[in-house]
C-alpha positions in Angstrom: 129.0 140.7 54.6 126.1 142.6 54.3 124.3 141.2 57.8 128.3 142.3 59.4 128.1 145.8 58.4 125.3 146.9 60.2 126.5 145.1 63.5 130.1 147.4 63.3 128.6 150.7 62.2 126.4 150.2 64.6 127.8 148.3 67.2 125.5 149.6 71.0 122.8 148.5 68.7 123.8 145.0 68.2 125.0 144.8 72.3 122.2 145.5 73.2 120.1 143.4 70.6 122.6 140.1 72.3 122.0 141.1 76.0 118.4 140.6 75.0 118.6 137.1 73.4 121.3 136.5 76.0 124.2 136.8 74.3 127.2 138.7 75.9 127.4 141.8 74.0 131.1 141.9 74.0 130.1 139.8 70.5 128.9 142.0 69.0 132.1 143.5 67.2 134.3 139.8 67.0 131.5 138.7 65.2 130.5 141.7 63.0 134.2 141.5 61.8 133.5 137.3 61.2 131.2 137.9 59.1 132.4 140.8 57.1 135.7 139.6 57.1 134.8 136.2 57.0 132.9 136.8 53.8 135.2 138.9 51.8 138.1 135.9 52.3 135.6 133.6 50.9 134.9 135.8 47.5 138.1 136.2 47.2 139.3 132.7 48.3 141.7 132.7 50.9 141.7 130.8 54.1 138.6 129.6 52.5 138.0 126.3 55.2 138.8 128.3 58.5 136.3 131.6 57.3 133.5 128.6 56.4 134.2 127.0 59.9 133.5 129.9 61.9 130.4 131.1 59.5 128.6 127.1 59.9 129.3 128.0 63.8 127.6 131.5 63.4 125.1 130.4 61.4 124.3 127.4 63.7 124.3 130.1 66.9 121.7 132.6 64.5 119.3 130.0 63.8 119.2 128.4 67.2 118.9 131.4 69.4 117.1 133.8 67.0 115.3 132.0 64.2 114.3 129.0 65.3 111.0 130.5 66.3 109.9 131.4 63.1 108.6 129.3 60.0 111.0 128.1 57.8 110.0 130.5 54.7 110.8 134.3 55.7 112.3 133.0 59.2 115.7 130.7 59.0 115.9 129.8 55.7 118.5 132.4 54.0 120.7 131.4 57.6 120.5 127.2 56.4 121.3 128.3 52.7 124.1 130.2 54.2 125.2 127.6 56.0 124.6 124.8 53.3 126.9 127.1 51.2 130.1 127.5 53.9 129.4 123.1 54.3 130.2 122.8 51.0 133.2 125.0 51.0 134.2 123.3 53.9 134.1 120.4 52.5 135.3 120.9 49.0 137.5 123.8 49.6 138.1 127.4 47.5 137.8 127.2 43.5 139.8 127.4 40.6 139.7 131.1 40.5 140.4 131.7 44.1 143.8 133.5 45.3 144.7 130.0 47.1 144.8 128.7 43.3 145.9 130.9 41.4 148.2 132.9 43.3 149.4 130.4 46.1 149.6 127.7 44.1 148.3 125.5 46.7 145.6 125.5 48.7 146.4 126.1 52.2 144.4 123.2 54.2 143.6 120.4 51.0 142.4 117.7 53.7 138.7 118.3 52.5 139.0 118.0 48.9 140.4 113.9 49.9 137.1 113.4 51.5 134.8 114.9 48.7 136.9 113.1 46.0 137.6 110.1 47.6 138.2 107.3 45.0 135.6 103.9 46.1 138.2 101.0 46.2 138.0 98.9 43.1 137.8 95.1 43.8 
C-alpha cells in the first residue's frame, strides 16, 4: 500500500516514470489502485487469492523491467519477498482471522488450500 499511494497522489509523476521504462502511462492509476487496494483486501482478508494474483503479476512486471538491474540486496529483494508473501497466499489462501473466515463463513475460492494440504495416499 505504501509503494500505491505515491503513484495516485501523484499520478503525471508515475506516467511519466512508465513512458520512460516503456510502460504505457495509462498504468499508472489501475495499478496505483492494485496495489493500494490490492493490499488493504489482503490485511483485511477478502478476495485474498485474486488481490495475491494480480500483486505476483505486478511484482513479476517491477522486478523485470525496473529492478533487475540492480544487486539483489538494496535492488529487488523487498519486490521477491513481496512476491514470496502473495505465493503463499495464493496458495494457502486468507487466515483464520480474515473477514472470508470469520464473517463469510467460507472462503470464497478454497481450491488452493486442497493443493497445500493435500493428503499423500496411504498404501
Amino acid at each position: 500500500m505504501a509503494h500505491g499511494i505515491p503513484k495516485l497522489t501523484d499520478p503525471a509523476m508515475t506516467q511519466g516514470f512508465f513512458g520512460n521504462i516503456g510502460l504505457p502511462p495509462e498504468l499508472a492509476i489501475p495499478i496505483g489502485l492494485l496495489e493500494v487496494i490490492g493490499g488493504f483486501v489482503m490485511i483485511v482478508g477478502i478476495l485474498t487469492r485474486i488481490a495475491s494474483l494480480l500483486f505476483i503479476i505486478d511484482m513479476v512486471g517491477a522486478i523485470i523491467l525496473v529492478k533487475i538491474s540492480d544487486e539483489f540486496v538494496g535492488g529487488y529483494e523487498l519486490e521477491l519477498l513481496l512476491m514470496s508473501i502473495a505465493i503463499s497466499l495464493l496458495l494457502t489462501g486468507p487466515g483464520r482471522i480474515s473477514i472470508e473466515y470469520n464473517i463469510i463463513k467460507r472462503e470464497i475460492f478454497p481450491q488452493g488450500k486442497n493443493l497445500v494440504h493435500k493428503v499423500p495416499n496411504e498404501s
